[in-house]
C-alpha positions as CSV (number, residue, x, y, z in Angstrom):
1,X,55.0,10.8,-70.9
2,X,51.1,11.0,-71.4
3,X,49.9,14.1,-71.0
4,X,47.4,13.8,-68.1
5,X,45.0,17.0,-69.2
6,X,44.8,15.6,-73.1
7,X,44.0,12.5,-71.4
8,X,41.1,14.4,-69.3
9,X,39.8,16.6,-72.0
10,X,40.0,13.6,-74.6
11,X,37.5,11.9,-72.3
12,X,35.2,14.9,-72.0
13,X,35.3,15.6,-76.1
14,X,34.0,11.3,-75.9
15,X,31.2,12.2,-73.9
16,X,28.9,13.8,-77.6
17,X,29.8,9.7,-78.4
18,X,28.5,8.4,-75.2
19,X,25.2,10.6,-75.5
20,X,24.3,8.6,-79.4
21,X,25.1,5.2,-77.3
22,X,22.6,6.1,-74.8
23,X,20.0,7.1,-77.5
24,X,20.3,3.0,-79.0
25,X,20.5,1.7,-74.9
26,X,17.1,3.9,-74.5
27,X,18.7,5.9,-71.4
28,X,16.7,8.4,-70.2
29,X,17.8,11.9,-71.3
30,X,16.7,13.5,-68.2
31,X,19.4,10.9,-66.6
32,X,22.2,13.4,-68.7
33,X,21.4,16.4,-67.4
34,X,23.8,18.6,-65.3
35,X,21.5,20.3,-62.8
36,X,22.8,22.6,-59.8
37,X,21.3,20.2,-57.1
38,X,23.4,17.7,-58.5
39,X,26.3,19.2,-58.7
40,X,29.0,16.9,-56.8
41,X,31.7,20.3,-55.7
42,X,34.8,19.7,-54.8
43,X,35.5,20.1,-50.8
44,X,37.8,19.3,-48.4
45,X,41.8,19.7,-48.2
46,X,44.5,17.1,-49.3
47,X,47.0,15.8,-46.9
48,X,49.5,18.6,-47.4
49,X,46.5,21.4,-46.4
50,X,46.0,22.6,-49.7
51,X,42.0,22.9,-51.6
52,X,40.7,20.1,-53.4
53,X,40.4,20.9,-57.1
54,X,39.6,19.3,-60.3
55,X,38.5,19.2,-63.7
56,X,34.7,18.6,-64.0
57,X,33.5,15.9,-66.5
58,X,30.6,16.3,-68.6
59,X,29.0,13.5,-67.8
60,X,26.7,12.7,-64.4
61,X,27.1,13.0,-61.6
62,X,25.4,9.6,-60.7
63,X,24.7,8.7,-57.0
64,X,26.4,4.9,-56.7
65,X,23.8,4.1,-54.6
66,X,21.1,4.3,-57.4
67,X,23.3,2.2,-59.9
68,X,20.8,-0.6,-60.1
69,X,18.6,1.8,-61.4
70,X,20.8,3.5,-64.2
71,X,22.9,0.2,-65.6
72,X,23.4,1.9,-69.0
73,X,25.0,5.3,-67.4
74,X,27.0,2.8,-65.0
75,X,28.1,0.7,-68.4
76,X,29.0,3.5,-70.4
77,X,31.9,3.9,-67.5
78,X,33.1,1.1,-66.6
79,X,33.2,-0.3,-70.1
80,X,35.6,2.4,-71.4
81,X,37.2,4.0,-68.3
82,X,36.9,1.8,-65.2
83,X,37.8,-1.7,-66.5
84,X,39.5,-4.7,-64.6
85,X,43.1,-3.1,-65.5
86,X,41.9,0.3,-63.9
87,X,40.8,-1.0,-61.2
88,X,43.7,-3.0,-60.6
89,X,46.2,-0.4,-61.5
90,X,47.6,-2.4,-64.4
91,X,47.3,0.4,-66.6
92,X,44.7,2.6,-68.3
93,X,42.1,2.3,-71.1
94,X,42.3,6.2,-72.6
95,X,45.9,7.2,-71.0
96,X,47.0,7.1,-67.6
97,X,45.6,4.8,-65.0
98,X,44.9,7.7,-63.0
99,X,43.5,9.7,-65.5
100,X,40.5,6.7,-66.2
101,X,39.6,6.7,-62.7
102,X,39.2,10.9,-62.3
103,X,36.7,10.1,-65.2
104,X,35.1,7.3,-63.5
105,X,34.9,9.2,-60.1
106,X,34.3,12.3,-61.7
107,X,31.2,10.7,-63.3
108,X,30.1,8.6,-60.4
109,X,31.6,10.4,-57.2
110,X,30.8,7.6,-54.2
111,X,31.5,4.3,-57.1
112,X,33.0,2.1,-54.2
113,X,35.1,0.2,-55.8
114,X,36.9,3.4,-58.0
115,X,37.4,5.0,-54.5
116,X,38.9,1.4,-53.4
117,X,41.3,1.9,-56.1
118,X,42.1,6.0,-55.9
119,X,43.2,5.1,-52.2
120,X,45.3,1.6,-53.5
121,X,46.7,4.2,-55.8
122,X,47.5,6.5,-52.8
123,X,48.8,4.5,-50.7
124,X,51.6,3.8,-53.5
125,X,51.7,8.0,-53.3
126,X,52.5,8.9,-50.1
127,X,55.4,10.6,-50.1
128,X,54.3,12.9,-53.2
129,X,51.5,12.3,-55.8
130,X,52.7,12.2,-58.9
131,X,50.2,14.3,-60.9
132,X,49.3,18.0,-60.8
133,X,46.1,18.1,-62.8
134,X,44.2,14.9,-61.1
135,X,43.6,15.5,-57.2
136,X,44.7,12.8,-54.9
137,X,42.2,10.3,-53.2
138,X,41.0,12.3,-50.5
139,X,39.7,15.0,-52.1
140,X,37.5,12.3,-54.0
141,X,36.8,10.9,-50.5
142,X,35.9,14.1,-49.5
143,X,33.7,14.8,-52.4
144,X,32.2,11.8,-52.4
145,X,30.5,12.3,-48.5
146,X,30.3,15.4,-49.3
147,X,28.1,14.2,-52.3
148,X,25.9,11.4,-50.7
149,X,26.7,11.6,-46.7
150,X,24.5,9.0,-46.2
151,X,26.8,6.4,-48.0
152,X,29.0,4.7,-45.5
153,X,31.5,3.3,-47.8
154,X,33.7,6.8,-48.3
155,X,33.6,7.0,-44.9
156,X,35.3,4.1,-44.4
157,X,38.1,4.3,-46.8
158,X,38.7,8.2,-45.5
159,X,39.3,6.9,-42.4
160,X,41.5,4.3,-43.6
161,X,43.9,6.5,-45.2
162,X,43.5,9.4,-42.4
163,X,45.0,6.6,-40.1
164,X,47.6,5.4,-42.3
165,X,49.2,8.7,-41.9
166,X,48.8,9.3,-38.7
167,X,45.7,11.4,-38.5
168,X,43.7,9.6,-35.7
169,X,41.5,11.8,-34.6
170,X,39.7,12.1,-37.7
171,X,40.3,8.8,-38.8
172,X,37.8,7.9,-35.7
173,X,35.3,10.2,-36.7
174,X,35.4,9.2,-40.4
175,X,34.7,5.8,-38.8
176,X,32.3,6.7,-36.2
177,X,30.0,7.9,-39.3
178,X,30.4,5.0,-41.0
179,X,29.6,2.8,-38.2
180,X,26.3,4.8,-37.7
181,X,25.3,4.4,-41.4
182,X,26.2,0.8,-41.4
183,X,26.1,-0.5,-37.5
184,X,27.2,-4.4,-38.0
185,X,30.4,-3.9,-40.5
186,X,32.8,-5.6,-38.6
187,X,35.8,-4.6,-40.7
188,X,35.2,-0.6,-39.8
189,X,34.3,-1.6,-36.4
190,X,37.8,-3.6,-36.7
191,X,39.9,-0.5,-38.0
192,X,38.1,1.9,-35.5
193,X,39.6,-0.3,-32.7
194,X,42.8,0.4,-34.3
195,X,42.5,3.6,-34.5
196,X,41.5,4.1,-30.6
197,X,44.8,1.5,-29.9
198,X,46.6,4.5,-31.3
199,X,44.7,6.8,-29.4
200,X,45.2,4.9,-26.6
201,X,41.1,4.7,-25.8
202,X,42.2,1.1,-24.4
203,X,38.9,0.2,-22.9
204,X,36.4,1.3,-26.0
205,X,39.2,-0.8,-28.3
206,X,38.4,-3.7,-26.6
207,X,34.8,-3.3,-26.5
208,X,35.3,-3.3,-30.5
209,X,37.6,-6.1,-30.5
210,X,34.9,-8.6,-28.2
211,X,32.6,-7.7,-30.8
212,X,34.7,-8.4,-34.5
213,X,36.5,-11.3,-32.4
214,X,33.3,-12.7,-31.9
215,X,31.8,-12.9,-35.3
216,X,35.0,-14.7,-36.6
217,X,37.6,-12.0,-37.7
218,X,40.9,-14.2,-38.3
219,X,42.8,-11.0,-37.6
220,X,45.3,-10.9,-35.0
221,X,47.3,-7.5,-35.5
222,X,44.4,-5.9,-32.9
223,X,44.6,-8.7,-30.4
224,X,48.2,-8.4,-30.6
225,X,48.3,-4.4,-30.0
226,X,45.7,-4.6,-26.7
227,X,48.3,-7.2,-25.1
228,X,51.3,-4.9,-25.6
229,X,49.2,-2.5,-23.7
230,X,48.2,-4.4,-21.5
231,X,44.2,-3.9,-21.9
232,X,43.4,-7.7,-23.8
233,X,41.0,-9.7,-22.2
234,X,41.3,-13.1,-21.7
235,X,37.5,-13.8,-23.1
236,X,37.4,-11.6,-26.4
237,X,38.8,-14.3,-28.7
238,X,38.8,-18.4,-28.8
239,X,41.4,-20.3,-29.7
240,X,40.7,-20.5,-33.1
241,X,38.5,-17.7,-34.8
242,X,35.7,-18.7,-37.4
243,X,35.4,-17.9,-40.5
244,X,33.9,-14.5,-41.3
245,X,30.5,-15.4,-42.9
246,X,30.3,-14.6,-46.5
247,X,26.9,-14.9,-47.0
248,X,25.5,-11.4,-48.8
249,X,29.2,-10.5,-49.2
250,X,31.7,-9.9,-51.7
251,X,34.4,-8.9,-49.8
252,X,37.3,-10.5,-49.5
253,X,39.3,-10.6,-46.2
254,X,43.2,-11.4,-46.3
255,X,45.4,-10.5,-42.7
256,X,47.2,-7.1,-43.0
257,X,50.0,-6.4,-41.2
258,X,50.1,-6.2,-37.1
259,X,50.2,-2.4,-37.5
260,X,47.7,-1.7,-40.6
261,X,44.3,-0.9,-40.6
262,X,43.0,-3.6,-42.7
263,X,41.4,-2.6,-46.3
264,X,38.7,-3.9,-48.2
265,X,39.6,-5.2,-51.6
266,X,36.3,-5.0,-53.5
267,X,35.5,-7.6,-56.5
268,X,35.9,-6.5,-59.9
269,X,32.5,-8.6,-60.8
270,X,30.6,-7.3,-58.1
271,X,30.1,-4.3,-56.0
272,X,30.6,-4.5,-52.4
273,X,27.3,-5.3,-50.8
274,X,26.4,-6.2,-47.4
């Protein structure tokens, strides 16, 4: 078995390496600097109720947001830690799959499609997760808003997970936020009706579900739970949905179960943009 923390602390010994790439891709010193303001801290609890912890790596922390700005500190990562096979879970590039994307997360704590596949990764990890030195994906979550809490994007995959465990209540808030920060996202505003199915906030679920129904979601799983309540309404859907536009869109929408919040699955070419 790989040892998880060699993994870690071989990844923080590459980072002297990483500083003479940067010198030949002319990247800005300044842009390596650890200062206190930027300082992403861990926050937050796991699922079981115990503190978020982790190992800090040398390198950033970069705001996501900014990449377009800083494409030799975003290259440095995702061409030696947070390649296709990372982010597919197909294995890792300097260990453990896990272990590549604590560095990738650790160095860019809102990257959108790292989080995407931290909670994939989760979501195989329910029942326990499997490694004691890397924290599990909501304390990255966590961090991540906690880091940037104007980025919708953790928001959204917090309350994805809250729900798929059974925490509602903040699932909804998670989802409130990001529905604030990004008002016309029709896949949170389709997993927030969800959420208020479970919480049995019938009317305000159907509100949600006119609205996604009517810009073409081809997902029936909410339709399905408002009549088993009894709350559809016989004008919130046609026969036969359009197609969700994918203009100035990357995602990729395929139907979850009737039960499941549904998940983005972010393109490994592209970052999710909207």
């Amino acid at each position: 078995m790989i040892d998880i923390m060699s993994t870690i602390q071989r990844s923080l010994t590459a980072t002297t390496v990483y500083i003479s790439i940067l010198a030949f891709a002319n990247i800005s010193p300044a842009a390596l600097a650890w200062k206190g303001d930027q300082v992403a801290p861990w926050v937050g609890t796991t699922l079981s109720g115990k503190e978020c912890g982790g190992v800090r790596v040398g390198y950033g922390p970069f705001d996501y947001l900014q990449r377009a700005g800083l494409p030799g500190e975003l290259g440095v990562v995702e061409q030696s830690h947070f390649t296709a096979k990372v982010e597919n879970l197909e294995g890792g590039e300097t260990g453990t799959v896990i272990a590549d994307l604590h560095y990738t997360l650790g160095s860019w704590p809102n990257h959108h499609r790292a989080l995407n596949s931290v909670l994939k990764y989760r979501l195989q990890h329910l029942g326990d997760w499997p490694d004691a030195v890397v924290p599990p994906a909501e304390c990255y979550m966590q961090r991540a808003i906690k880091f940037n809490p104007n980025d919708p994007k953790p928001y959204m995959m917090y309350g994805l997970l809250l729900h798929k465990v059974g925490n509602y209540d903040q699932a909804l808030e998670a989802y409130k936020t990001a529905t604030r920060l990004l008002p016309n996202d029709i896949i949170t505003q389709y997993n927030m009706a969800l959420t208020l199915v479970e919480l049995k906030k019938y009317e305000e679920a159907n509100k949600l579900a006119e609205k996604v129904y009517a810009a073409g979601i081809p997902l029936p799983g909410l339709k399905k739970k408002l009549i088993a309540a009894g709350f559809w309404k016989n004008g919130s859907q046609s026969a036969e949905p359009a197609t969700i536009p994918q203009a100035n869109t990357t995602t990729k929408v395929a139907p979850p179960s009737s039960t499941t919040p549904l998940q983005e699955e972010m393109s490994t070419s592209k970052p999710l943009t909207r």
